[in-house]
CHARMM internal coordinates of N, CA and C (Angstrom, degrees):
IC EDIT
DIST 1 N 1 CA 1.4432
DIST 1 CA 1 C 1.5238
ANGL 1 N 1 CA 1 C 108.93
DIST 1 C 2 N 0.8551
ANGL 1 CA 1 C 2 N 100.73
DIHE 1 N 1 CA 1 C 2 N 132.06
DIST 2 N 2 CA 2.2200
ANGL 1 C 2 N 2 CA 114.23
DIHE 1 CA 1 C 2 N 2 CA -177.56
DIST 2 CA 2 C 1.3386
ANGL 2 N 2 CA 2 C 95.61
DIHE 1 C 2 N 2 CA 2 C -85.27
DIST 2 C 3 N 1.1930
ANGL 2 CA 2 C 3 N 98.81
DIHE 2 N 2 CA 2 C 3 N 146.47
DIST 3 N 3 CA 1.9313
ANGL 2 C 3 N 3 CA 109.16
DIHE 2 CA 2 C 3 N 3 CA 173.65
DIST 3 CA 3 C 1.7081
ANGL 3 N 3 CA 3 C 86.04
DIHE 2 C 3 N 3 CA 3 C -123.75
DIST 3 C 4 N 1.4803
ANGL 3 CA 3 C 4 N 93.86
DIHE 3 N 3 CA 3 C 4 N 151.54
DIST 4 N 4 CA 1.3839
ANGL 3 C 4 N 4 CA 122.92
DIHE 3 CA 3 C 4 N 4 CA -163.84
DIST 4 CA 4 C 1.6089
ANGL 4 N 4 CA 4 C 99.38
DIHE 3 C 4 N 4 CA 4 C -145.83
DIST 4 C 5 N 1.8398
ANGL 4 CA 4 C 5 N 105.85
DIHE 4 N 4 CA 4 C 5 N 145.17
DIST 5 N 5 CA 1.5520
ANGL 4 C 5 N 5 CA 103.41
DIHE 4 CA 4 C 5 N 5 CA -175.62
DIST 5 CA 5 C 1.6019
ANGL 5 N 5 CA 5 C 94.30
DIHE 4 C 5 N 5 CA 5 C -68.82
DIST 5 C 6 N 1.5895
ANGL 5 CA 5 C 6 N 98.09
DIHE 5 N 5 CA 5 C 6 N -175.11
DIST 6 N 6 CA 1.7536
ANGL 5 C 6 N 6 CA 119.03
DIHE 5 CA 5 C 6 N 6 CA -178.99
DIST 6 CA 6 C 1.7563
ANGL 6 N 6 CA 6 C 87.26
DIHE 5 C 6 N 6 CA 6 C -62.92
DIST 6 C 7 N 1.6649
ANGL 6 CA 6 C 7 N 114.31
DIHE 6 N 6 CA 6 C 7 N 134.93
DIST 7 N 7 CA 1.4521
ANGL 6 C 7 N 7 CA 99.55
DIHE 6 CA 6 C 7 N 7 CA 176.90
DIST 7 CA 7 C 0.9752
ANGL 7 N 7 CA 7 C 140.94
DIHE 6 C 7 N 7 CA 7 C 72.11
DIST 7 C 8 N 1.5443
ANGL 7 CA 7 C 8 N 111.02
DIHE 7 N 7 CA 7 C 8 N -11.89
DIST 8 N 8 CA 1.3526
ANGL 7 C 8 N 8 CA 110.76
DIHE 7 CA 7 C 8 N 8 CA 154.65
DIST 8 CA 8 C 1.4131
ANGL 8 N 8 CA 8 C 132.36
DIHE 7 C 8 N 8 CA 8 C -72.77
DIST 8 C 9 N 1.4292
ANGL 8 CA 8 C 9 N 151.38
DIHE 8 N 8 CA 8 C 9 N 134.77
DIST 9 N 9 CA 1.6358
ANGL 8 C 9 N 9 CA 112.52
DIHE 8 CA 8 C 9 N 9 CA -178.25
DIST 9 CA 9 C 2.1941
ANGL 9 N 9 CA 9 C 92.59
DIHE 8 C 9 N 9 CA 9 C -121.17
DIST 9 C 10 N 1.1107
ANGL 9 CA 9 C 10 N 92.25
DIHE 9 N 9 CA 9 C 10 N -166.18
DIST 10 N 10 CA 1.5116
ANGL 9 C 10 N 10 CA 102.36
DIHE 9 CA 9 C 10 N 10 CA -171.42
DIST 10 CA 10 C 2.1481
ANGL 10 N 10 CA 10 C 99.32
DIHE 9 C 10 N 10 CA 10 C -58.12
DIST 10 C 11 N 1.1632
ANGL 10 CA 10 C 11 N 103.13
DIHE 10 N 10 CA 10 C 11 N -46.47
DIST 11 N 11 CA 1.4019
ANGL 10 C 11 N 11 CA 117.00
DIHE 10 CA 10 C 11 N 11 CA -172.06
DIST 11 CA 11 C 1.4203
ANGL 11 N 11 CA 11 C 107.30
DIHE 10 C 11 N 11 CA 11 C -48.13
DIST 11 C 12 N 1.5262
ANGL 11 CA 11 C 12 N 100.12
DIHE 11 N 11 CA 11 C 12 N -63.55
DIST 12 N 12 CA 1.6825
ANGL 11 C 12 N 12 CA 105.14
DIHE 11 CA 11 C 12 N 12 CA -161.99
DIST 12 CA 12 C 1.5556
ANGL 12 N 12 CA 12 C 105.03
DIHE 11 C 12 N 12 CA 12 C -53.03
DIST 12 C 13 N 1.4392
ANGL 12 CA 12 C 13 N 114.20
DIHE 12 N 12 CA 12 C 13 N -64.39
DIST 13 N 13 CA 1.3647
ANGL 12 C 13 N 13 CA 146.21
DIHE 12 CA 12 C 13 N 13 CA -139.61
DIST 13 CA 13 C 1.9791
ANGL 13 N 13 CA 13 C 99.05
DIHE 12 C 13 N 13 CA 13 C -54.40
DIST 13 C 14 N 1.2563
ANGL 13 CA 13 C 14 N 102.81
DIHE 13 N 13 CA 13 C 14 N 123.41
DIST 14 N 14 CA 1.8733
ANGL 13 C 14 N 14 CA 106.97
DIHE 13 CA 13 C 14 N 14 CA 157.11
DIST 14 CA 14 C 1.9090
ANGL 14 N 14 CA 14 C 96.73
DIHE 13 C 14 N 14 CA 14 C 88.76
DIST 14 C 15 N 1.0249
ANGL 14 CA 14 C 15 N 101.53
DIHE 14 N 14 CA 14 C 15 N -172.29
DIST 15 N 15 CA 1.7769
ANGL 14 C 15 N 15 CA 107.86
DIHE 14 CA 14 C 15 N 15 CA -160.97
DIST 15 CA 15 C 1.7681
ANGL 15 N 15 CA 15 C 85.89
DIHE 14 C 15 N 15 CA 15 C -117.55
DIST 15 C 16 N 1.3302
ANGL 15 CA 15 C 16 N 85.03
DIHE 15 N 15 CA 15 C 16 N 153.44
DIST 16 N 16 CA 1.3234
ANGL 15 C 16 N 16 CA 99.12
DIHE 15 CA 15 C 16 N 16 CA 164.03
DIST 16 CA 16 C 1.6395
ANGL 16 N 16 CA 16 C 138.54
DIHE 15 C 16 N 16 CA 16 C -87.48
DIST 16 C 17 N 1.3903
ANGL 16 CA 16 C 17 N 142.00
DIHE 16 N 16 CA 16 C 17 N 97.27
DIST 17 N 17 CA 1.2806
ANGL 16 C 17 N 17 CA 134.30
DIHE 16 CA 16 C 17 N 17 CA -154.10
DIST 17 CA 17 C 1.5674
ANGL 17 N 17 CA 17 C 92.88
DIHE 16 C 17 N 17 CA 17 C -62.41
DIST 17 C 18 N 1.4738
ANGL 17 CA 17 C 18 N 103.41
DIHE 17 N 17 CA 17 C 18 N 139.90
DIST 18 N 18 CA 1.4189
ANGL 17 C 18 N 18 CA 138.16
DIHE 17 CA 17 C 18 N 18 CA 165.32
DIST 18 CA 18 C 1.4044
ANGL 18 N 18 CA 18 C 117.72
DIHE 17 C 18 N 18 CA 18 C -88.95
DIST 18 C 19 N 1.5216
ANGL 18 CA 18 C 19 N 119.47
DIHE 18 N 18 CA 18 C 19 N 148.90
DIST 19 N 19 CA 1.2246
ANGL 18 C 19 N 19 CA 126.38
DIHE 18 CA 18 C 19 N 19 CA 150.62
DIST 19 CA 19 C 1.6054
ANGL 19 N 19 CA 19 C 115.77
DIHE 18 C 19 N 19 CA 19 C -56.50
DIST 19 C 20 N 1.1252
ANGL 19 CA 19 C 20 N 121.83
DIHE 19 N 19 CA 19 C 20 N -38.99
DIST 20 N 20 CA 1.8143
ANGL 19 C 20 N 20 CA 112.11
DIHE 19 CA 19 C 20 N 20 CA 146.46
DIST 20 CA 20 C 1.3260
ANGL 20 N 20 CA 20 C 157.36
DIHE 19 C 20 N 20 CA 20 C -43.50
DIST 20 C 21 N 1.3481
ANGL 20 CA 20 C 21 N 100.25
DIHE 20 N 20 CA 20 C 21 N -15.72
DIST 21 N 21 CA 1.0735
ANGL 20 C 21 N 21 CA 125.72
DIHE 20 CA 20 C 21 N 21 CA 177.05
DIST 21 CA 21 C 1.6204
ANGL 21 N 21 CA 21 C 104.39
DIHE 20 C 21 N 21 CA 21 C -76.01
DIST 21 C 22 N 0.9998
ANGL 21 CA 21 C 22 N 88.98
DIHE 21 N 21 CA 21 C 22 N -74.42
DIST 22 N 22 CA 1.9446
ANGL 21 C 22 N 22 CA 103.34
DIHE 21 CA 21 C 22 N 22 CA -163.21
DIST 22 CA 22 C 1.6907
ANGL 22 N 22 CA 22 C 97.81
DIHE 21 C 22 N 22 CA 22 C -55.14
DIST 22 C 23 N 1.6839
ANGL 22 CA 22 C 23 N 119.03
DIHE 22 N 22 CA 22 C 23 N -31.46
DIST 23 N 23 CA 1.3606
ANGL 22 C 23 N 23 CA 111.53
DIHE 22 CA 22 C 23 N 23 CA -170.05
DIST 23 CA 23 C 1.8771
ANGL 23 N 23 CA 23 C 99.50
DIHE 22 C 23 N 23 CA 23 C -80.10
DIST 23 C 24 N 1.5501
ANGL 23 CA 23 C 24 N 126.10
DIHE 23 N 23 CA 23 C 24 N -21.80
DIST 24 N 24 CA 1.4486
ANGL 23 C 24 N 24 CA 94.62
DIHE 23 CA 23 C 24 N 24 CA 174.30
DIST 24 CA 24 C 1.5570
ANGL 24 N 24 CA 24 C 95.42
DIHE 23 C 24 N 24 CA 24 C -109.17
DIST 24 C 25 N 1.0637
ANGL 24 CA 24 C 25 N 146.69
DIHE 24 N 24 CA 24 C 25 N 40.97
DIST 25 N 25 CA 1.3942
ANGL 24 C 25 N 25 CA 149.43
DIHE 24 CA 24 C 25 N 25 CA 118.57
DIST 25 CA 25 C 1.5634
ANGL 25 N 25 CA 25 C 106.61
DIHE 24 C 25 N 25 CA 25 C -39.53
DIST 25 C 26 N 1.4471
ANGL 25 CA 25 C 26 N 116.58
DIHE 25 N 25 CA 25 C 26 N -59.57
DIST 26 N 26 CA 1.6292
ANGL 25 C 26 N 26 CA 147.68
DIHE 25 CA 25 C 26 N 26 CA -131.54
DIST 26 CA 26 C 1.8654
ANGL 26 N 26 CA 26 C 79.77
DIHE 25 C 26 N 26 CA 26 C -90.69
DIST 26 C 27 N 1.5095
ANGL 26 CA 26 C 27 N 115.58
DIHE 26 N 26 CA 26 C 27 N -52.24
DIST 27 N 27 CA 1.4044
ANGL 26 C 27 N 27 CA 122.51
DIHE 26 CA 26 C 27 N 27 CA -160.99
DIST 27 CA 27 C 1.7562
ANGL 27 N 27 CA 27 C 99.10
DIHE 26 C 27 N 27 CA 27 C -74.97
DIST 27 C 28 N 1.2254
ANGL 27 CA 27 C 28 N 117.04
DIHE 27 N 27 CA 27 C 28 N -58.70
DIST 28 N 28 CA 1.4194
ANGL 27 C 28 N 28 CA 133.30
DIHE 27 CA 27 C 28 N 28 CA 144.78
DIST 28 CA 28 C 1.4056
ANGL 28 N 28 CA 28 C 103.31
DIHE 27 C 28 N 28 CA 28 C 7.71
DIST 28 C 29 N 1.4216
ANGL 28 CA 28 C 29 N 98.95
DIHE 28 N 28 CA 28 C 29 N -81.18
DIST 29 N 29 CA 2.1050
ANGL 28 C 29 N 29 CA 104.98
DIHE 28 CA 28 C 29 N 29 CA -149.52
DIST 29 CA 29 C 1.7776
ANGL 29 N 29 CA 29 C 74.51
DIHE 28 C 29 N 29 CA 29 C -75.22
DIST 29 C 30 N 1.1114
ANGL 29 CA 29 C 30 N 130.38
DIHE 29 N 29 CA 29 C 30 N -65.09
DIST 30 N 30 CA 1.4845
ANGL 29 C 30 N 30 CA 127.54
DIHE 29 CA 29 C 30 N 30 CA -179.16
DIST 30 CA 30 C 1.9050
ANGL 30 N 30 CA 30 C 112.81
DIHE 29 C 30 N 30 CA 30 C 0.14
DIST 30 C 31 N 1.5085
ANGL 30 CA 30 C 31 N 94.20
DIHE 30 N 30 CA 30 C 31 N -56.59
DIST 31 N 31 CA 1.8555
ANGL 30 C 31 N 31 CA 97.51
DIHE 30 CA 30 C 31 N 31 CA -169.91
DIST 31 CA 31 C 1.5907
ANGL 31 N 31 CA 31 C 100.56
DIHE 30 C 31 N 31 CA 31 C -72.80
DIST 31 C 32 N 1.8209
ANGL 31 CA 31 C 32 N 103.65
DIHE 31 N 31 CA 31 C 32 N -43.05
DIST 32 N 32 CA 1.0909
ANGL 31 C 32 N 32 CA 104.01
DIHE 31 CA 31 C 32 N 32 CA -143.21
DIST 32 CA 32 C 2.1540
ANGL 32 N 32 CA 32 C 100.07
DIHE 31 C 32 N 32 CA 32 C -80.19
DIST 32 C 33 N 1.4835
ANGL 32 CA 32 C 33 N 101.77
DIHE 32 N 32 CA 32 C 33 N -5.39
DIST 33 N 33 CA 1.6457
ANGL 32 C 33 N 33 CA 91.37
DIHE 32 CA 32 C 33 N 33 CA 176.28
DIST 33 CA 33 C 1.7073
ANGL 33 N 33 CA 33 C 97.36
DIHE 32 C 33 N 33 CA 33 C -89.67
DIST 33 C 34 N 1.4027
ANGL 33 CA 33 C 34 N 130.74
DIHE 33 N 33 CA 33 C 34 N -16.62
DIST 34 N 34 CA 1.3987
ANGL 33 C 34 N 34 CA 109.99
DIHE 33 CA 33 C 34 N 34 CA -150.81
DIST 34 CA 34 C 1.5940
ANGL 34 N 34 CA 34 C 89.31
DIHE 33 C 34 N 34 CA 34 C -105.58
DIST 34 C 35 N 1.6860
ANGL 34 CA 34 C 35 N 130.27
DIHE 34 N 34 CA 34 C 35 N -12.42
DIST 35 N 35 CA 1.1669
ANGL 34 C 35 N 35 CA 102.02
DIHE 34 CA 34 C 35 N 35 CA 140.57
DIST 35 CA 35 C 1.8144
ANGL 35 N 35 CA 35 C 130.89
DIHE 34 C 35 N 35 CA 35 C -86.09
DIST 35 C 36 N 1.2865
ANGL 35 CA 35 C 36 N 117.15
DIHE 35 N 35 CA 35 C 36 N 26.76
DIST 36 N 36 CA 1.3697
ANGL 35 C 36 N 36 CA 119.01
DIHE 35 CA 35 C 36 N 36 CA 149.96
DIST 36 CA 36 C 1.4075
ANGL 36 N 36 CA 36 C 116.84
DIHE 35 C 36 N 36 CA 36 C -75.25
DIST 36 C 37 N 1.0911
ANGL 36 CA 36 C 37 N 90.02
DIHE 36 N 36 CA 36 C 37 N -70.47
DIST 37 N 37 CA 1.8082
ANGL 36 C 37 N 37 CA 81.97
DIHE 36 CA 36 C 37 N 37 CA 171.07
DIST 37 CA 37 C 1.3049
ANGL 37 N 37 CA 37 C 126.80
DIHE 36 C 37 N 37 CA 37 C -60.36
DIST 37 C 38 N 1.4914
ANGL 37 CA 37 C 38 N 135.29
DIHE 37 N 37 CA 37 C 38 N -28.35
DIST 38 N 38 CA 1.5945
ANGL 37 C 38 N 38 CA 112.22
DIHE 37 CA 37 C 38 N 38 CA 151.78
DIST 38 CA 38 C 1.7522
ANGL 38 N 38 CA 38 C 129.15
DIHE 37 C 38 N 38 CA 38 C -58.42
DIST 38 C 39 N 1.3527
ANGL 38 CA 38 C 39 N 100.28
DIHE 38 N 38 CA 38 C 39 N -11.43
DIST 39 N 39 CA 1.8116
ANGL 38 C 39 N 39 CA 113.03
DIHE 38 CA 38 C 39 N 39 CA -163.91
DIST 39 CA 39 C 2.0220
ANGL 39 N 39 CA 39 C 79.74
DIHE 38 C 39 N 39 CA 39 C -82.73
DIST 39 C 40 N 1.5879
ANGL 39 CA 39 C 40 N 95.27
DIHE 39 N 39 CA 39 C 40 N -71.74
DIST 40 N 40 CA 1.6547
ANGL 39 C 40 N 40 CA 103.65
DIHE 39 CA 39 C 40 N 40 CA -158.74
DIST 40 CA 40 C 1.6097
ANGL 40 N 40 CA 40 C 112.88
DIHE 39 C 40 N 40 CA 40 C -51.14
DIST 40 C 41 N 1.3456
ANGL 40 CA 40 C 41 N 109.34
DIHE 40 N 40 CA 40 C 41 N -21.94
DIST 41 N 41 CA 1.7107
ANGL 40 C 41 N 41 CA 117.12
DIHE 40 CA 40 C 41 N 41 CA -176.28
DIST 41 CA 41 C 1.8501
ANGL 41 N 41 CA 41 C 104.16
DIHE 40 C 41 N 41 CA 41 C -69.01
DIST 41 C 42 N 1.6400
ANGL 41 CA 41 C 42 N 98.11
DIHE 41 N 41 CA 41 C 42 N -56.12
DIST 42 N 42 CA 1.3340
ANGL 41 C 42 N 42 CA 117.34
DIHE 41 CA 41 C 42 N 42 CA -158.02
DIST 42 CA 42 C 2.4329
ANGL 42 N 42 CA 42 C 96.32
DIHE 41 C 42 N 42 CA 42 C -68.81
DIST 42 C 43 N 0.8588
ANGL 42 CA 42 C 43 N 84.81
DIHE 42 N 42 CA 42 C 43 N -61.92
DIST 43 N 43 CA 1.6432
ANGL 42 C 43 N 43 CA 96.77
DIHE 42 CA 42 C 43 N 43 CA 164.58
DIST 43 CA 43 C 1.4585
ANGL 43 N 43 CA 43 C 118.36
DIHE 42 C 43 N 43 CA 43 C -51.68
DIST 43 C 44 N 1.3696
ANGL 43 CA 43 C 44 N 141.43
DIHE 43 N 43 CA 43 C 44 N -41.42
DIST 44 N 44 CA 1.3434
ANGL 43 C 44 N 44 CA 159.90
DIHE 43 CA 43 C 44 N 44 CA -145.14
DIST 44 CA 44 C 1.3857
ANGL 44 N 44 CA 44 C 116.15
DIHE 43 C 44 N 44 CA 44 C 33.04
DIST 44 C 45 N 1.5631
ANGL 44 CA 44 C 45 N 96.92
DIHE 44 N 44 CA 44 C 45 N 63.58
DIST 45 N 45 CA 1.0234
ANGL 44 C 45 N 45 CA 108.87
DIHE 44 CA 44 C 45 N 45 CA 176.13
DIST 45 CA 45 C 1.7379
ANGL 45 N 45 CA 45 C 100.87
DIHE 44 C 45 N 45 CA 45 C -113.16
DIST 45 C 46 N 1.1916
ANGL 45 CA 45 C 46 N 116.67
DIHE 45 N 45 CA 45 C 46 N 100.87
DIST 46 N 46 CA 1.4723
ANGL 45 C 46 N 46 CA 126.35
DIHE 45 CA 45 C 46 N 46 CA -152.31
DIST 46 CA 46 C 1.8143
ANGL 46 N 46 CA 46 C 110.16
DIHE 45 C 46 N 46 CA 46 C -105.03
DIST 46 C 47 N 1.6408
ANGL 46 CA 46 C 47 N 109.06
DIHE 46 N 46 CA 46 C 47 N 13.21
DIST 47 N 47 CA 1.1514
ANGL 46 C 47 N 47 CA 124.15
DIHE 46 CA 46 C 47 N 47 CA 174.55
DIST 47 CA 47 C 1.6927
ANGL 47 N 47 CA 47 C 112.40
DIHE 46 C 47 N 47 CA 47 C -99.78
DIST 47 C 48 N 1.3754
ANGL 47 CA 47 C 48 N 86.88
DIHE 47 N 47 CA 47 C 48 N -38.70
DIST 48 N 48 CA 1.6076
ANGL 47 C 48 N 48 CA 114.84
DIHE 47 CA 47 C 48 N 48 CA 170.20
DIST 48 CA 48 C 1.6074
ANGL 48 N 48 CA 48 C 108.10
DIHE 47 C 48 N 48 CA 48 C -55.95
DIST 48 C 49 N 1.4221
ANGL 48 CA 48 C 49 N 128.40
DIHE 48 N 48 CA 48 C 49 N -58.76
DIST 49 N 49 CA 0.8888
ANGL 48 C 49 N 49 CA 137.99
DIHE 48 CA 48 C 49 N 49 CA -150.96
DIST 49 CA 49 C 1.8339
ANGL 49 N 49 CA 49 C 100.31
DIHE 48 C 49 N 49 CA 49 C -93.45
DIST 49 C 50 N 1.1303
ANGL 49 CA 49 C 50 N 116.43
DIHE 49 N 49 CA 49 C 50 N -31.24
DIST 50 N 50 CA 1.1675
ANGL 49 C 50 N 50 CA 125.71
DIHE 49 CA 49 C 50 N 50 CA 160.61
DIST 50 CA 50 C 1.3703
ANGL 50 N 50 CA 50 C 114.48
DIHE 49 C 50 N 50 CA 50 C -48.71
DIST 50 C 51 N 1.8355
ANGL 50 CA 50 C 51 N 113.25
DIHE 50 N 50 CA 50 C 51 N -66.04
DIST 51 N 51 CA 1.6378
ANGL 50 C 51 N 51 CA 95.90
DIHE 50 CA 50 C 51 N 51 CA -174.66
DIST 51 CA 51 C 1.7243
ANGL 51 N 51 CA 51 C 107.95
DIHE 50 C 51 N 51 CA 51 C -84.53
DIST 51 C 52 N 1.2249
ANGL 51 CA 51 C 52 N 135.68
DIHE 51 N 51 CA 51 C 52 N 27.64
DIST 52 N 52 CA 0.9468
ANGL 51 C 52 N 52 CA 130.69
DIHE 51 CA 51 C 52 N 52 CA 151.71
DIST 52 CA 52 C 1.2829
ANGL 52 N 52 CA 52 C 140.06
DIHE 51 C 52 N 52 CA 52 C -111.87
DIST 52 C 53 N 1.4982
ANGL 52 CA 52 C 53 N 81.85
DIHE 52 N 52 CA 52 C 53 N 16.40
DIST 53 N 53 CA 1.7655
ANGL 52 C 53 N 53 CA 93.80
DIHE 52 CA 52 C 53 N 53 CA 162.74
DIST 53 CA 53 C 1.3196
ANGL 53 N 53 CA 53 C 112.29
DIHE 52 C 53 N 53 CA 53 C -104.38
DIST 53 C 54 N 1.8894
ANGL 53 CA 53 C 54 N 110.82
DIHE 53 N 53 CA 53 C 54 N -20.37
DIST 54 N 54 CA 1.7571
ANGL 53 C 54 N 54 CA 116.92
DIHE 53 CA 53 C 54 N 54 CA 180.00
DIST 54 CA 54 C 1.8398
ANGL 54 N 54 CA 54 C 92.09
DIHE 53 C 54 N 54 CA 54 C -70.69
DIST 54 C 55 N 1.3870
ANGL 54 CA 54 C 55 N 106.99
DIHE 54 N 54 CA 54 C 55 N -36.39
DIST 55 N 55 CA 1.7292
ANGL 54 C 55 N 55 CA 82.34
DIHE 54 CA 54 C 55 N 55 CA -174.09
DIST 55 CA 55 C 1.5391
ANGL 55 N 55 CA 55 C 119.76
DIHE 54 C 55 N 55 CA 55 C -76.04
DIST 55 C 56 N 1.4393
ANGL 55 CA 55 C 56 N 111.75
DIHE 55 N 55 CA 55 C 56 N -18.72
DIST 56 N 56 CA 1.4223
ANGL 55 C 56 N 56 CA 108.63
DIHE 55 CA 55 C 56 N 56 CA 177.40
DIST 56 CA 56 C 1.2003
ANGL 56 N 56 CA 56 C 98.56
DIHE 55 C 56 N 56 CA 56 C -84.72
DIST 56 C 57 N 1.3351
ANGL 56 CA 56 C 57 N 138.63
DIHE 56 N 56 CA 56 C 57 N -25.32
DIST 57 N 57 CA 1.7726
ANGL 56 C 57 N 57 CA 124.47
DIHE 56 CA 56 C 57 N 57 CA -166.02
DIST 57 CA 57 C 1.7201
ANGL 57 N 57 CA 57 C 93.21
DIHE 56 C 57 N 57 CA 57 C -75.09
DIST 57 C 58 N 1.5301
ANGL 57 CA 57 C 58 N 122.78
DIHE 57 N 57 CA 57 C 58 N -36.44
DIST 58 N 58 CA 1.4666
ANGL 57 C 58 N 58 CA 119.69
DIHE 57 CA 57 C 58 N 58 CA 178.99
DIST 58 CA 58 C 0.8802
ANGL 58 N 58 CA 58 C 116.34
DIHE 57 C 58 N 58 CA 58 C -68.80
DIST 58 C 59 N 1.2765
ANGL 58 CA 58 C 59 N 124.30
DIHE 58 N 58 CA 58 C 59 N -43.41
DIST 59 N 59 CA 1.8909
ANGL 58 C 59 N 59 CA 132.31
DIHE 58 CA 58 C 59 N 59 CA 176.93
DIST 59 CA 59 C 1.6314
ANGL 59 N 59 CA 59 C 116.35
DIHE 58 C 59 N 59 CA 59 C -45.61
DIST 59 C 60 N 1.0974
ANGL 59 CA 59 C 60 N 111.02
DIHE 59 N 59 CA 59 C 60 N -55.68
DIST 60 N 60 CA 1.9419
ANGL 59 C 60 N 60 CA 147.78
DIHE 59 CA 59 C 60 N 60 CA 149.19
DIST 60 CA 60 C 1.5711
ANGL 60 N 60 CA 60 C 81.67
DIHE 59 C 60 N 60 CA 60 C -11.02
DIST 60 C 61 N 1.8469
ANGL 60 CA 60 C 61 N 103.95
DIHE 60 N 60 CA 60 C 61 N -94.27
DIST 61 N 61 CA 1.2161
ANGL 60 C 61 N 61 CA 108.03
DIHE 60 CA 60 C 61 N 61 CA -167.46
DIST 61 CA 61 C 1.2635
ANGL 61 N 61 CA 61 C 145.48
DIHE 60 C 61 N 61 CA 61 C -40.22
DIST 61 C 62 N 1.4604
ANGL 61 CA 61 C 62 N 96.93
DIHE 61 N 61 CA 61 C 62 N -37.92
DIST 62 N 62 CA 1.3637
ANGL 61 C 62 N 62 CA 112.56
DIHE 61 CA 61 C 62 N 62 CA -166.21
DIST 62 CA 62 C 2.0595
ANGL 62 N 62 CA 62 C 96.58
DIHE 61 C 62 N 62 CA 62 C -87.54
DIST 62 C 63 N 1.0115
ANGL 62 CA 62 C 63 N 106.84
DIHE 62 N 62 CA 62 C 63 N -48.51
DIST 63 N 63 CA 1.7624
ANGL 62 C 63 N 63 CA 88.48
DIHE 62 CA 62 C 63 N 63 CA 155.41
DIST 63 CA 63 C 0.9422
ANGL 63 N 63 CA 63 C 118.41
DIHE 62 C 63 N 63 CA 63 C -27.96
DIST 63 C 64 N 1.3347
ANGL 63 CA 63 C 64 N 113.76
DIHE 63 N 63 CA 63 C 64 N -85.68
DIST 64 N 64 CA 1.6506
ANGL 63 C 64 N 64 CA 125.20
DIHE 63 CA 63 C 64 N 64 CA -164.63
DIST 64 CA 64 C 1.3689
ANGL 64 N 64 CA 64 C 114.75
DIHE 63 C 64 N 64 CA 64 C -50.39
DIST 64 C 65 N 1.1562
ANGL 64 CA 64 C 65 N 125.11
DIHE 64 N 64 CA 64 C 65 N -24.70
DIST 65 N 65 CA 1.2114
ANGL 64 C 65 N 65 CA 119.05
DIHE 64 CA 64 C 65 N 65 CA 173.76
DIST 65 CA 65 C 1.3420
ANGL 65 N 65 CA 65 C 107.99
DIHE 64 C 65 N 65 CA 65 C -81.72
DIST 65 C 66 N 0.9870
ANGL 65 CA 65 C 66 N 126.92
DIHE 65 N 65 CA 65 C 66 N -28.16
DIST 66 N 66 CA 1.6368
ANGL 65 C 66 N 66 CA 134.65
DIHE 65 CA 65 C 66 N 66 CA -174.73
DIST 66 CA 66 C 1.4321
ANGL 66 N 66 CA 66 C 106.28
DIHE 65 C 66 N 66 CA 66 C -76.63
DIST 66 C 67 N 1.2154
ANGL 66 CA 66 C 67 N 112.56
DIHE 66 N 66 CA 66 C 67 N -59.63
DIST 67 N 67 CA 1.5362
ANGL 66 C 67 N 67 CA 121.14
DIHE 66 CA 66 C 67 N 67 CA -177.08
DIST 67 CA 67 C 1.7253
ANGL 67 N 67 CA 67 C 129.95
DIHE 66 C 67 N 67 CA 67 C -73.63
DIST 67 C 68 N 1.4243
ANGL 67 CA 67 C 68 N 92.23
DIHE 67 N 67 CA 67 C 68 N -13.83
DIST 68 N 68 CA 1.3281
ANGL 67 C 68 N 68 CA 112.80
DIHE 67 CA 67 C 68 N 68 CA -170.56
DIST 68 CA 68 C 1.7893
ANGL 68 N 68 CA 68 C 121.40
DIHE 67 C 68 N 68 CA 68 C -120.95
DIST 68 C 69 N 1.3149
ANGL 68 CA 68 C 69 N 110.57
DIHE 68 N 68 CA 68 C 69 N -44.06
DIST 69 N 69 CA 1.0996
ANGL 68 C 69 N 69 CA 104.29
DIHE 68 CA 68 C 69 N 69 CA 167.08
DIST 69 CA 69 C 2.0909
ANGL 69 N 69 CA 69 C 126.20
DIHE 68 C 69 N 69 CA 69 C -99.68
DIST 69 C 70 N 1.7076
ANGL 69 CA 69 C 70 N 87.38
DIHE 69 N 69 CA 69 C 70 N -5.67
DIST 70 N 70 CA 1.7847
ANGL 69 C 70 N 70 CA 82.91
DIHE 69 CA 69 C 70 N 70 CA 174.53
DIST 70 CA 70 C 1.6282
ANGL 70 N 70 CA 70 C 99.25
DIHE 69 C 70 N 70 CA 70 C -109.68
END
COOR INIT
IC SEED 1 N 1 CA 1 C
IC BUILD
């Protein structure tokens, strides 16, 4: 059972997630993998640079699919 303030009901209560949201989340991990891979390259830290190329190769995707196919 959810507790809710005096007057609050299920409807009102909390924000509504946006299609904005998730796209600067999406733009977000975007900066934050492609400076992994300048950090993990420049450092040789090549684990680093590895998963920050899976988040920019996903970031990539998930644009393109957004921007491109809807």
């Amino acid at each position: 059972m959810a507790r809710y303030r005096i007057g609050e009901t299920p409807e009102t209560g909390g924000d509504v997630l946006t299609q904005d949201i998730f796209t600067g989340a999406t733009i977000f991990g975007l900066m934050i993998g492609i400076g992994f891979v300048v950090a993990g390259i420049r450092g040789k830290q090549y684990w680093l640079a590895f998963w920050g190329g899976g988040l920019t190769l996903s970031s990539i995707a998930y644009l393109a699919y957004l921007f491109i196919w809807l």
